[in-house]
C-alpha positions in Angstrom: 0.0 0.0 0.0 1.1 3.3 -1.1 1.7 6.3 1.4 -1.6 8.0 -0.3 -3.3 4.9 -0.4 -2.8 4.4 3.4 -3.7 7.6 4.0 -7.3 7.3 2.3 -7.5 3.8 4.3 -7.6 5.7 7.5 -10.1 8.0 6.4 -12.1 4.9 5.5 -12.1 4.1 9.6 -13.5 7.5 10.3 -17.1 8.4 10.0 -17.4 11.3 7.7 -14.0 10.8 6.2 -14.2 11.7 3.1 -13.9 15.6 4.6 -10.0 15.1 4.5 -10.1 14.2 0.9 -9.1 18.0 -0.5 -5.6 17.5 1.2 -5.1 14.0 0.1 -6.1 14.9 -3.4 -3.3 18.3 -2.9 -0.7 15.5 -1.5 -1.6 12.7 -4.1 -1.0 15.9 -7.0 2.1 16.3 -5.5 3.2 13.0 -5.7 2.4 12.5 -9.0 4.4 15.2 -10.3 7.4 14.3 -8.5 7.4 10.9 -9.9 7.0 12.3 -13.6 10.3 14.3 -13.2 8.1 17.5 -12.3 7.9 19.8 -9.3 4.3 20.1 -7.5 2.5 23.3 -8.9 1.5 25.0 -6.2 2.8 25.7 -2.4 1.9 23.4 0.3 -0.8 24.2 2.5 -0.9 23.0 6.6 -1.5 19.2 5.9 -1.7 17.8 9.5 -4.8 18.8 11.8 -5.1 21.7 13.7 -6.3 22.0 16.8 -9.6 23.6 15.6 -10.2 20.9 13.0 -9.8 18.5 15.4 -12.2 20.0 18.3 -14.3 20.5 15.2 -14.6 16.5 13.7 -15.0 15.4 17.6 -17.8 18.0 18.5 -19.6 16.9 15.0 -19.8 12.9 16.0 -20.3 13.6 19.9 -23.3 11.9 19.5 -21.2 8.2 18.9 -21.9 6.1 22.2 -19.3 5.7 24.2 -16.7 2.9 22.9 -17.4 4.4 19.1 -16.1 7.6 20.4 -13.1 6.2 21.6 -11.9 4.2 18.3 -13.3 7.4 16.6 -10.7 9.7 18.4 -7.8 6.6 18.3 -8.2 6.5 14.5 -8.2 10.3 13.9 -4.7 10.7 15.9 -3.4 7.9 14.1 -5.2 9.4 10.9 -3.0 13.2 12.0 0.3 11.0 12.7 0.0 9.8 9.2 -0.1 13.2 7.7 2.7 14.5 9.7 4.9 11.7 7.9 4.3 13.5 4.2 8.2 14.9 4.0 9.8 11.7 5.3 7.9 10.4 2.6 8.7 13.0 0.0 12.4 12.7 0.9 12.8 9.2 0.9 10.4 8.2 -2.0 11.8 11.3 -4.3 14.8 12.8 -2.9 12.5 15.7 -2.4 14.1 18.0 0.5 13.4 21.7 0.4 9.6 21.9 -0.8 10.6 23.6 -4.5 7.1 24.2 -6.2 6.6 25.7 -9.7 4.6 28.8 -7.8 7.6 29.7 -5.8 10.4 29.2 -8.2 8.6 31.9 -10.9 8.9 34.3 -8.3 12.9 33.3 -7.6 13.1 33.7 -11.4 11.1 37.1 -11.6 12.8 38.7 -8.3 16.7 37.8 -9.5 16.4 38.6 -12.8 19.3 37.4 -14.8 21.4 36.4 -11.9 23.6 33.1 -13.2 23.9 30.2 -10.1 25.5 27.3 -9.4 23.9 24.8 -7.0 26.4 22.7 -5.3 24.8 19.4 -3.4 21.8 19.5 -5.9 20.8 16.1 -5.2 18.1 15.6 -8.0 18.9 19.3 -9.2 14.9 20.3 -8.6 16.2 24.0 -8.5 18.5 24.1 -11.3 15.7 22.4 -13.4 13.2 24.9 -12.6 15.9 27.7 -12.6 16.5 26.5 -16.4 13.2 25.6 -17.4 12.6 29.2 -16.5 15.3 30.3 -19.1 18.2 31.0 -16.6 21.2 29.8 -16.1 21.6 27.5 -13.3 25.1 25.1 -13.3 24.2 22.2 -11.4 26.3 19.8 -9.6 26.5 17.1 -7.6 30.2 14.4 -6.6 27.1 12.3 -4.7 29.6 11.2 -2.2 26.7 10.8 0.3 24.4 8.4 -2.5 25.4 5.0 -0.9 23.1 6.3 2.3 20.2 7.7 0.3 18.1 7.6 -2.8 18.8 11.1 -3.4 20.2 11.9 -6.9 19.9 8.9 -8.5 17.1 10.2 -10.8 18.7 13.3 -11.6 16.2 16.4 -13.6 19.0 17.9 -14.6 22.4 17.6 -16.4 24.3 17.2 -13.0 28.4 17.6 -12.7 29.8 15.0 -10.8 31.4 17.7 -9.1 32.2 18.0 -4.8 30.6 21.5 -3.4 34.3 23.6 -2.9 35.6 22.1 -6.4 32.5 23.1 -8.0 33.0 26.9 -6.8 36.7 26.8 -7.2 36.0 26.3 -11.3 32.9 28.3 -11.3 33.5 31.1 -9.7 34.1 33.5 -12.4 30.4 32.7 -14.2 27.9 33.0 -11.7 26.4 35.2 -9.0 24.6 33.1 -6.5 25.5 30.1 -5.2 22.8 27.5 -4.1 22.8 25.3 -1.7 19.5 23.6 0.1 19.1 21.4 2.7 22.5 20.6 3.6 22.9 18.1 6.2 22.8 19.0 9.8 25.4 16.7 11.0 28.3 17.9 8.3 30.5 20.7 8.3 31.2 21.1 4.5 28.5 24.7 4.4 30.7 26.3 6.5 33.3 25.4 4.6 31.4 26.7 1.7 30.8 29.8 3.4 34.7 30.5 3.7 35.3 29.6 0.3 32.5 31.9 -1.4 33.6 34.8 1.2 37.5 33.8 -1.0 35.9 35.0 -4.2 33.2 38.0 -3.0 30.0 35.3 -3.9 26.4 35.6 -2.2 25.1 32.3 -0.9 21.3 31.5 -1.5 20.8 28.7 1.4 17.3 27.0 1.8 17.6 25.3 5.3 15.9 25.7 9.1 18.0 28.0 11.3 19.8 25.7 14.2 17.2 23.6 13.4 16.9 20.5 10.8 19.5 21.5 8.1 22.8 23.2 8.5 25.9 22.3 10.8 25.8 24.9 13.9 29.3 26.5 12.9 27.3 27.6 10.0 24.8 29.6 11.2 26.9 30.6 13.8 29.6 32.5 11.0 26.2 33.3 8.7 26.4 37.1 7.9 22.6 37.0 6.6 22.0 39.8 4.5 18.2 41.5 4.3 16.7 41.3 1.1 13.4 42.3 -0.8 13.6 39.7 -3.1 13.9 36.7 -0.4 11.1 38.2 1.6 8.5 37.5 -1.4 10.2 34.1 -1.6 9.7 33.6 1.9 5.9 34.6 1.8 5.6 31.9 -0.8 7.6 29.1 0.3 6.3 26.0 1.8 5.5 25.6 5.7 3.4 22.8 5.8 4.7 21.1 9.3 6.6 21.9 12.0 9.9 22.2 10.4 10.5 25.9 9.7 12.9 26.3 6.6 13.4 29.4 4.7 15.2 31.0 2.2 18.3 33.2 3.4 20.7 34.9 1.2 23.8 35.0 3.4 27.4 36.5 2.9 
């Protein structure tokens, strides 16, 4: 059973269910674009249940005996737990990290103009295909030292150079303005050596990643010089917060 098709199961054990079948249908749109070597259309909306919807669904079937209610409320929190597993999901089954949607990337396109970028640690290169796809230019590049562990980059959208993140700026340097990196790993040090090496040639870092949070090593956001921007506020008004992690966009010197 797919992750969707579990997810429509639960509803099945709910009475009423089929009023969780708008974000299913969102999620399942999602899905399906990912697995034809597209990017989901539209931002991501709050998938798991708030604490309104969920007062809500109970105070609608209060009139279950007492037992009913019980498997009612059971199945709705395993129902919510389900939901909250969508980006493990999207990460493991696409290699889909930072939530790059076709919506948000037109606005990255429109607000930068005709910056040139090279994304270093592109895994499936979801950024530099939009970037390109989009008519700029976007060098993409990837040594996918870390593929034994993951899934990530194995189905590449992009013309990807099998190159390691400092390499990749060393021979770049000179044609682009930006460089990209998202989601890079909490647990490795290698951004902050980025961050010395693009501070070596005067380059602006566009980094997607959660603030001492899920991405990033600490050293990194510790030596971040984050720089306020116009252009990376509309980005951030349009990118994806759809759980509890909170990743932005930060353009960072």
């Amino acid at each position: 059973m797919t992750y969707i098709e579990n997810l429509r199961d639960d509803t099945k054990s709910l009475p009423h269910g089929e009023v969780f079948n708008a974000r299913i249908n969102f999620m399942e749109h999602a899905c399906q674009a990912l697995d034809q070597g597209e990017v989901p259309k539209y931002h991501f909306p709050q998938f798991q249940l708030s604490e309104k919807e969920i007062s809500y669904f109970m105070e609608h079937n209060i009139n279950l005996d007492e037992a009913a209610f019980q498997t009612m409320s059971a199945n709705l929190n395993d129902f919510d737990h389900d939901l909250g597993e969508f980006r493990t999901y999207l990460q493991t089954r696409f290699g889909y990290w930072a939530t790059i949607t076709k919506d948000f990337m037109k606005v990255w396109a429109d607000e930068f103009g005709d910056a040139k970028y090279l994304e270093i640690m592109a895994g499936n290169g979801y950024i530099s295909n939009e970037l390109q796809s989009l008519g700029k230019t976007s060098i993409c590049t990837d040594d996918k030292s870390w593929s034994k562990q993951s899934k990530t980059g194995h189905k590449p959208l992009v013309e990807t150079e099998g190159l390691a993140a400092l390499a990749a700026i060393d021979k770049y340097h000179e044609d682009v303005n930006y460089v990209i990196l998202a989601w890079s790993p909490d647990r490795d040090d290698i951004d902050n050596e980025v961050l010395k090496k693009i501070r070596t040639y005067g380059l602006i870092l566009i980094c997607i990643g959660e603030r001492y949070g899920a991405t990033n090593s600490k050293e990194f956001w510790d030596n971040a010089e984050i720089v306020d921007c116009k252009a990376i506020d509309k980005l951030n008004l349009i990118y994806s917060h759809y759980d509890l992690v909170g990743d932005k966009v930060y353009l960072i010197k």
